[in-house]
C-alpha positions as CSV (number, residue, x, y, z in Angstrom):
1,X,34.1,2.4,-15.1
2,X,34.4,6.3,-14.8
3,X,31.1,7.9,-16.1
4,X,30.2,10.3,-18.6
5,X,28.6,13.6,-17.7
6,X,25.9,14.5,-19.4
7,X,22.7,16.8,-20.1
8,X,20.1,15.4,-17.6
9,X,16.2,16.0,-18.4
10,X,13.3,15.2,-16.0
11,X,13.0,12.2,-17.5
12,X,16.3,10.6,-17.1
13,X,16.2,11.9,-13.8
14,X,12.8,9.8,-13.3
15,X,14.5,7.0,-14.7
16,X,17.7,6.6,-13.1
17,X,16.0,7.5,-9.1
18,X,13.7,4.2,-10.3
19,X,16.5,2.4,-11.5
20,X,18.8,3.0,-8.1
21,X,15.7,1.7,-5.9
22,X,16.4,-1.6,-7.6
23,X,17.8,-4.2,-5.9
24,X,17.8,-6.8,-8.3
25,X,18.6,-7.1,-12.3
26,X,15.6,-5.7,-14.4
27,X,14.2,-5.2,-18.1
28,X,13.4,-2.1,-19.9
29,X,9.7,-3.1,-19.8
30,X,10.0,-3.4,-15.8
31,X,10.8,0.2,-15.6
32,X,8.3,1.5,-18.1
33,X,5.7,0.1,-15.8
34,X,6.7,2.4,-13.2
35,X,7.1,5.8,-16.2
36,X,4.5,4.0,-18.6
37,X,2.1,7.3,-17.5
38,X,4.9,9.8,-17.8
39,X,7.1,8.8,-20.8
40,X,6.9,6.5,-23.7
41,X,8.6,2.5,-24.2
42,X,11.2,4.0,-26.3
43,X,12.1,6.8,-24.6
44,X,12.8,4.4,-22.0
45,X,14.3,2.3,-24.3
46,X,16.6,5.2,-25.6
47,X,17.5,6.5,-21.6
48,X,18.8,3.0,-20.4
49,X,20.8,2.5,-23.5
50,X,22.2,6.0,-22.7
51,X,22.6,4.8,-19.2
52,X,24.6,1.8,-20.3
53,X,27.0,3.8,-22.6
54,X,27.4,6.9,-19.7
55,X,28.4,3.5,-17.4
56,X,25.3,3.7,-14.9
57,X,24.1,0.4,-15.6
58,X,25.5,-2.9,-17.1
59,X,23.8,-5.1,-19.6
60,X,23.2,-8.4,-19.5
61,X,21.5,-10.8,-22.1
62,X,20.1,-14.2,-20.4
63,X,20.0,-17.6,-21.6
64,X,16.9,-17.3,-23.2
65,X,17.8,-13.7,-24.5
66,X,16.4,-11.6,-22.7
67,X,18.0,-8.7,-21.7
68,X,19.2,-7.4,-17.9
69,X,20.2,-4.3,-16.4
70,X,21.5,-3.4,-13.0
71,X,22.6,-0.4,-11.3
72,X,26.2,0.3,-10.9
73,X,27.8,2.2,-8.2
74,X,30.3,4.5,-9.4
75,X,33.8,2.5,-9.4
76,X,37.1,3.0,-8.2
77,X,38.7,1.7,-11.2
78,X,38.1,-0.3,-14.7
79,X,38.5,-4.0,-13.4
80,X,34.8,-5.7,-11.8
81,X,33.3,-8.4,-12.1
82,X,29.8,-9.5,-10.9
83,X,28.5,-12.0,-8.6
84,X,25.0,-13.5,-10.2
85,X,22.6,-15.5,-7.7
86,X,21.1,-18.0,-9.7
87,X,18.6,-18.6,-7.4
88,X,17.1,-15.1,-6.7
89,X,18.9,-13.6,-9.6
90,X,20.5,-11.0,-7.8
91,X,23.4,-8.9,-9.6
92,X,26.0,-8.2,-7.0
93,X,28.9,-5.6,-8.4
94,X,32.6,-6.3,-7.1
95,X,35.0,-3.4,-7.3
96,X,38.1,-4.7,-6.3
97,X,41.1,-6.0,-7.9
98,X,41.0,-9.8,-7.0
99,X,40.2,-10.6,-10.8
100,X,43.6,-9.2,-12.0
101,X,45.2,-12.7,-10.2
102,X,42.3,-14.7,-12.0
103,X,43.5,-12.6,-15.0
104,X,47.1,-13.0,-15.0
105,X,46.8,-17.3,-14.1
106,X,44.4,-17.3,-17.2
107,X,47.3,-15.3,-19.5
108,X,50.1,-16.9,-18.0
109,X,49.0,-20.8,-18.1
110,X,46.5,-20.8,-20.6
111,X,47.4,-18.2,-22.9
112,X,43.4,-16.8,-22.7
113,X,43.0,-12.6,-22.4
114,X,39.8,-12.0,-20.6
115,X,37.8,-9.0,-20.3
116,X,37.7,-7.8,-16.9
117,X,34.7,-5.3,-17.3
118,X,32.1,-8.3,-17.7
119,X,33.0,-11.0,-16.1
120,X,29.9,-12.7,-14.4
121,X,30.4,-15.4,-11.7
122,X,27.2,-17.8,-11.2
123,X,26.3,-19.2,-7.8
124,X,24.2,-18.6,-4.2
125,X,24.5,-15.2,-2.4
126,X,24.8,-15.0,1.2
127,X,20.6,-14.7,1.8
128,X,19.8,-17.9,-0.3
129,X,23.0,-19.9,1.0
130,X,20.8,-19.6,4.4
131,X,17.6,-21.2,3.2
132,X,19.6,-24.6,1.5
């Protein structure tokens, strides 16, 4: 996803530099925490649904509704998909075009269209593979 460019203030800037140090999927109310003494809940609120729309983080919304963001490195191109740990609940992002064979197979033989920007395969990353 090609991002948007904006009008940064100080603090969207304090924002997103928290939201890159994370290395796992988070909630709004994780990052207030870290602002709570420098900006309000919905400023934050407002700043990571900016962030979302200017393609800086994806959204997520759990089983039990609760809602997710991670980071995103800035892609190549339009078609991702993610990689989700379900035992650590770690978010990995994969730019590369392996999906678009997933993609076609799906149109071809089951006459099903999917939406290659959110695609979110469950299952063990490398680092809890080791402990099984």
């Amino acid at each position: 996803m090609k991002r948007t460019d904006t009008y940064n203030t100080k603090q969207k800037d304090l924002i997103l530099s928290i939201i890159k140090k994370q290395d796992h999927e988070f909630t709004v109310k994780d990052i207030y925490e870290k602002v709570k003494d420098n900006t309000g809940l919905t400023t934050v609120y407002r700043l990571v649904d900016k962030l979302v729309g200017e393609g800086y983080l994806n959204k997520h919304i759990s089983k039990d509704n609760v809602t997710y963001y991670e980071y995103l490195e800035e892609c190549s191109h339009d078609d991702h998909f993610f990689l989700k740990c379900e035992k650590c609940g770690t978010l990995i992002h994969v730019d590369c075009e392996c999906i678009n064979d997933l993609s076609d197979h799906l149109l071809n033989n089951h006459n099903f269209s999917i939406n290659k920007k959110n695609i979110i395969l469950n299952g063990l990353c490398k680092s809890c593979k080791k402990g099984i």
